[in-house]
N, C-alpha and C positions, 0 to 999 in steps of 0.2 A: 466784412472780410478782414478789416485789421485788427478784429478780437480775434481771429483766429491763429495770427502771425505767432509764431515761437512755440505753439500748444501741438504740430503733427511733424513728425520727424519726417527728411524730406527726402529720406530713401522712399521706405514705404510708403509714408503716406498715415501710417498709423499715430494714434493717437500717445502724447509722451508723455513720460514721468509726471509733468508740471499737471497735466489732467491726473492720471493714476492719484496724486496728493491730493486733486480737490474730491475725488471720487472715494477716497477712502472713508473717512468717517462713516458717510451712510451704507457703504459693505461693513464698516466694522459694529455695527447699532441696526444690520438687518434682523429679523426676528429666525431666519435660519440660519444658521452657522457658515461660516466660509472659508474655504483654504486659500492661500495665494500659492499661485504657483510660477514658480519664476525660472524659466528656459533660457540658459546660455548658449548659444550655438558652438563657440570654440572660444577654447584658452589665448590667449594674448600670442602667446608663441603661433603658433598655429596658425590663424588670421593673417601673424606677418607673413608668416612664408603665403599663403594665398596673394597676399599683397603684391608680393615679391616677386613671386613667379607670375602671377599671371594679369596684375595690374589692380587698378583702381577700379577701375567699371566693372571686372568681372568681382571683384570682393562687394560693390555693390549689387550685384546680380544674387551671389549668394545670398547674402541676406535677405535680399526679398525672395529669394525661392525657399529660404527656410521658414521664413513669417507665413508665406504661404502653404506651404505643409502644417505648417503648428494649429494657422487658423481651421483650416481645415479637420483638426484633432477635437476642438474643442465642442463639448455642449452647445447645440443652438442657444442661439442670443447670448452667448459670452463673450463680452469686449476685451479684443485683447491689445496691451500698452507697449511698447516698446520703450522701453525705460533708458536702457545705455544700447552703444553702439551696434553689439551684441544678446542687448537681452532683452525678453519679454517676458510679460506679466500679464498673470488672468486671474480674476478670483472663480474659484467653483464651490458649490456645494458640498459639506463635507457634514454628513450626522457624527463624525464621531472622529474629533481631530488625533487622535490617536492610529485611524485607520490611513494607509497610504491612498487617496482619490483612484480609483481605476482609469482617470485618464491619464493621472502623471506615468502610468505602468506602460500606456496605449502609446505616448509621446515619447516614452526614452525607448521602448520597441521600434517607433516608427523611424529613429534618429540613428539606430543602430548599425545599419547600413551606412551605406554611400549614396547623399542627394546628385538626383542628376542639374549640372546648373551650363547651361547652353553645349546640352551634349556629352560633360565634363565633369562624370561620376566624382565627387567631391565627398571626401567623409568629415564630420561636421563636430568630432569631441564633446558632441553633449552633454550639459550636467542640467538636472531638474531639481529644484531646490523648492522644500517647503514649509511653509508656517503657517497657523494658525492664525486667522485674521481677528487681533484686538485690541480695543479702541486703546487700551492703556500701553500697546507697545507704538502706538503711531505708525504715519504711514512710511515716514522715509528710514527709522530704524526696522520697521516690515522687510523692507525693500533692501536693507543691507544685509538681516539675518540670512533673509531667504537666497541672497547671492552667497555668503556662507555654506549654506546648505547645497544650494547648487556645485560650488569647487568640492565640495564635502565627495556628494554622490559620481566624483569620479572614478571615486578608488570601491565604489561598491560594485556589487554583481550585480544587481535589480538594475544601476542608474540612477536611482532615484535617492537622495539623501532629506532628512527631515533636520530643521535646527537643532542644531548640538552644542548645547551653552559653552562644554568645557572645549570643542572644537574650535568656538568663537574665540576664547580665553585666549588659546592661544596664537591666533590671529592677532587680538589684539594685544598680548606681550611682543609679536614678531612687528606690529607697528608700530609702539611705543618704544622696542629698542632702536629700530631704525630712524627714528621722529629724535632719540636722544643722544644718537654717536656722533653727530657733530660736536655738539660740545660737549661729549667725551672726548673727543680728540683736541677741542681749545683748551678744555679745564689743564689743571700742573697737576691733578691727584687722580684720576680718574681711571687713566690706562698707564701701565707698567709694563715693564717686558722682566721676566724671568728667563735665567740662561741650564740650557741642562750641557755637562759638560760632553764632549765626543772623545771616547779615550780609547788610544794606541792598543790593541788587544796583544801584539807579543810584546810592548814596552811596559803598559800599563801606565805610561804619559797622559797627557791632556793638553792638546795644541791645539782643541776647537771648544767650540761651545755653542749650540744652538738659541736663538732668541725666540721667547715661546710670548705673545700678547695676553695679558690679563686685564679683567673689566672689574672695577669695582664700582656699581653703579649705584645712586646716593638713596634708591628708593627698593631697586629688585635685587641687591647683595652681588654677591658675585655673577657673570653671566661666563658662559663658558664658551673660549674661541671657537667651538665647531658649531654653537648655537647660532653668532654672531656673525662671524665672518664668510658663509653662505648665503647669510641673508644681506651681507653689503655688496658679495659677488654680484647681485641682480640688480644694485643699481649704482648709479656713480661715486658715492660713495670707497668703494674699493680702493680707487685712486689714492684719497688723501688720507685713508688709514694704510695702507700701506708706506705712503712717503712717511706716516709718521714714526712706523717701526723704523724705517730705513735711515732717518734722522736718527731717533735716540738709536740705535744700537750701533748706529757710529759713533756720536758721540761720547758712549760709555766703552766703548773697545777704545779708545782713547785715551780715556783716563788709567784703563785696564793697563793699555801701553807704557804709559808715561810712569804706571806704580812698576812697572816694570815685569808683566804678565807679559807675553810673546802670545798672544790667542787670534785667533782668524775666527770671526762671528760670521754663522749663518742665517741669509736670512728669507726667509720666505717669500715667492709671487705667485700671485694669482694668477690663474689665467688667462683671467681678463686684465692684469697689468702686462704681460709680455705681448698680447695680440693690439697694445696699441701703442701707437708711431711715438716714439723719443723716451721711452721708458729708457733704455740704453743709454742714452748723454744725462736721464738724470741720475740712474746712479755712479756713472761716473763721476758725473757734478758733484756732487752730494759726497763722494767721497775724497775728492780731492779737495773739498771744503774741510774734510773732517781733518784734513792733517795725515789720512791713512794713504800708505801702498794698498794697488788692488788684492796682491795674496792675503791681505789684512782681513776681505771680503771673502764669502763662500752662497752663493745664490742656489738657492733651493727652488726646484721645479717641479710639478708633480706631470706624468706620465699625458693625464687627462689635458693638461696644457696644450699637446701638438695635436688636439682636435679641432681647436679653439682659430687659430689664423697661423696654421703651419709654416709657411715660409716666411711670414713676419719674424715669428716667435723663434724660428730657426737661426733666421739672420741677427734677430737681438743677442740671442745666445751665443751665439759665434764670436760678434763681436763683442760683447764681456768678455769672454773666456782668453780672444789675444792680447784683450787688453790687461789680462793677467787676473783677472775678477776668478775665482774657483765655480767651478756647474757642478751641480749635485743632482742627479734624478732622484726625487724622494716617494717612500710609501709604493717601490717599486712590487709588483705581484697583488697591489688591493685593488685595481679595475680589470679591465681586458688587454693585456699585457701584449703589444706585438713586439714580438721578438724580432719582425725583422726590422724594425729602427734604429735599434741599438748598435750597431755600427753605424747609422748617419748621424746620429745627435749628437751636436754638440758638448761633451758631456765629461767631469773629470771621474766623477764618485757616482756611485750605484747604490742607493738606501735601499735595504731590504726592509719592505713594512713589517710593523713586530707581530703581526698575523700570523707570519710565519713558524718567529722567534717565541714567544709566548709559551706556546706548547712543548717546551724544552725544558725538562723539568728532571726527566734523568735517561740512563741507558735503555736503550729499547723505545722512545719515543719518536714517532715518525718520520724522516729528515727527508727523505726523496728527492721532495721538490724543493728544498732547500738546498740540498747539496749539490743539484744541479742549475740551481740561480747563479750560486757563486761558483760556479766552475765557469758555465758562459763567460758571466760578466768578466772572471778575471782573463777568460782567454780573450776579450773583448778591449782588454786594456783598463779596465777602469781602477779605481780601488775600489773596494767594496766594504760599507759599511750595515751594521746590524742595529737593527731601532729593537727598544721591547725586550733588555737581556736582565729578565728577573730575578736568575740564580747562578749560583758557582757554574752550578753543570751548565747552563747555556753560555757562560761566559768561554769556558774552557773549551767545549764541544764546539765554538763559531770559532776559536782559533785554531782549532785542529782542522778544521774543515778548510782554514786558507782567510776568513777574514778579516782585513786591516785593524776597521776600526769598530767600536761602537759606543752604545747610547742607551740607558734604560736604569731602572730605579736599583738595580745590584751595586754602580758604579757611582751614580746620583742622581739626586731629583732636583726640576728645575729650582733653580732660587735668584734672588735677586743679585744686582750687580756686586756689589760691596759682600755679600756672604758669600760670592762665586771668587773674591779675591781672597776671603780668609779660610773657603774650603782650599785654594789654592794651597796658601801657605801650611796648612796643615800635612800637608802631603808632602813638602821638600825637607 
């Protein structure tokens, strides 16, 4: 009995990964070919909210009511493994590893529903992932393809997804960024912030300047912020790249100050930095470290934020904004836009995303729903600014229409601190 200790997982009862590794070589050297087929019940999100809502024992219960439907699917005398929390693993028969197995078709059908799990129709996010069982891929890189395959096959119509090397790729560039942003944020050369100026559309001033993060990273060249900082939202990470925008682009409005630029930097938060507890005292910290008044400061939010932990995120903003810190809603009109917030939000400035703006190119191009963002918004109180302003005509056309300020490659592109103060001097 204590050879047996650690080898069956102690939901089920099924047999785990540590067997699946010793069983492989002789599926991968059987004289018929074999597919592994590897069954995810649900995505990590997913799970928790089961967790969540309905406890421990019943997300135990799931799982063994889905182990029991799967086993149920399979070929007589198919052993099937339970590899990780969520997943299992069977090998079948396959003549012809380019054909999908007709059971993987029979189990993402059978998944497609809602399992009943003590009464409590449960629907289950299945993915079926597959690979080809051999001996020169091993058994625990088997077992990672094939979970690949499985998140692969959620986004298909069948269910069912087969290894997809360039799919993998990118997988593992989204590990390898995330495995190297820490020290990208200790390294002194690695992240940079570029500033794009925000300029007065009836002055044609420049009293802001947006802080935009850039990655130069020593192996994959440049990586691009929408690449990167998505993929730091989902783990903790977020935190201490955003303190470190929030550090330098204090720092460098400071020096900006002291050459004698008058500029208010904005700067960006996440999400998930406003939905959690003392983000507010640190950038106040933070900037009264820097030597700055808060109007020196302009805090960027996006819209998708008050999904996130609404009253926190409410009261953090709130409190910036008395404490004199500027609120910006940015990349306003590019989700699902409620209009009735906009009178609750804490809020001083209204960025219209350049979605809008873009398509402004000359007379007779569509405005509608632009000209009625900034009507709202200005009868809302806010000022209203314009992302995305590529030409004369959209420069001209957003201040005929009524808006403050803006921001887009007609006026400038981002650039580094020290060339944002000689684009400066160029213009007085």
């Amino acid at each position: 009995m204590l050879s047996q200790i650690g080898r069956y997982d102690h939901v089920t009862r099924l047999p785990n990964r540590l067997q699946f590794l010793e069983q492989f070589e002789p599926l991968a050297m059987s004289p018929v070919p074999n597919m592994l087929v590897l069954v995810t019940l649900a995505d990590a999100r997913h799970y928790n909210e089961i967790l969540r809502a309905l406890g421990m024992a019943f997300a135990d219960d799931f799982v063994r009511a889905g182990a029991k439907l799967l086993g149920s699917l399979l070929p007589p005398q198919t052993r099937l493994f339970q590899v990780s929390v969520l997943s299992f693993a069977a090998a079948v028969p396959a003549d012809n590893a380019a054909d999908t197995p007709l059971v993987a078709s029979v189990i993402a059908a059978a998944f497609a529903g809602a399992i009943e799990v003590n009464a409590i129709p449960i629907k289950t996010h299945v993915g079926v992932g597959l690979v080809p069982i051999e001996l020169e891929r091993g058994g625990a890189e088997s077992l990672r393809a094939a979970l690949v395959a499985a998140q692969d096959s959620r986004r298909t119509e069948s269910g069912v997804a087969f290894y997809n090397h360039q799919s993998d790729a990118a997988h593992l560039r989204a590990f390898k960024i995330l495995a190297d942003l820490p020290q990208a944020i200790r390294s002194a050369d690695q992240l940079q912030l570029h500033y794009q100026p925000r300029i007065d559309l009836r002055t044609g001033g420049c009293h802001g300047a947006e802080a935009l993060i850039r990655w130069i990273h020593p192996e994959l060249g440049a990586i691009s912020p929408a690449e990167f900082i998505p993929l730091a939202e989902q783990t903790a990470l977020i935190g201490p790249l955003t303190e470190w925008v929030m550090l330098r682009a204090m720092t460098e409005n400071r020096r900006l100050l002291d050459a004698g630029y008058d500029l208010r930097v904005s700067i960006n938060a996440s999400p998930v930095n406003l939905s959690e507890h003392g983000f507010d005292d640190m950038l106040l910290h933070h900037c009264e470290a820097a030597g700055l008044q808060p109007h020196h400061i302009e805090l960027e939010f996006t819209e998708g934020t008050l999904a996130t932990n609404s009253a926190r995120t409410i009261q953090q903003l709130a409190r910036l904004r008395a404490a004199g810190i500027v609120v910006a809603l940015d990349d306003f009109g590019s989700g699902y836009s409620n209009l009735s917030y906009l009178s609750r939000i804490p809020a001083d400035v209204l960025k219209i995303d350049q979605s809008f703006v873009r398509p402004l190119t000359a007379t007779g191009d569509d405005d509608f729903l632009l000209r009625h963002i900034v009507s709202i918004a200005r009868g809302l109180g806010f000022r209203v600014c314009a992302e995305g302003i590529e030409t004369a005509y959209a420069f001209d056309h957003l201040r005929a229409l009524g808006c403050d300020e803006g921001q887009g490659y007609f006026m400038a592109r981002p650039m580094p601190a020290a060339a944002l103060g000689q684009w400066l001097d160029g213009r007085s």
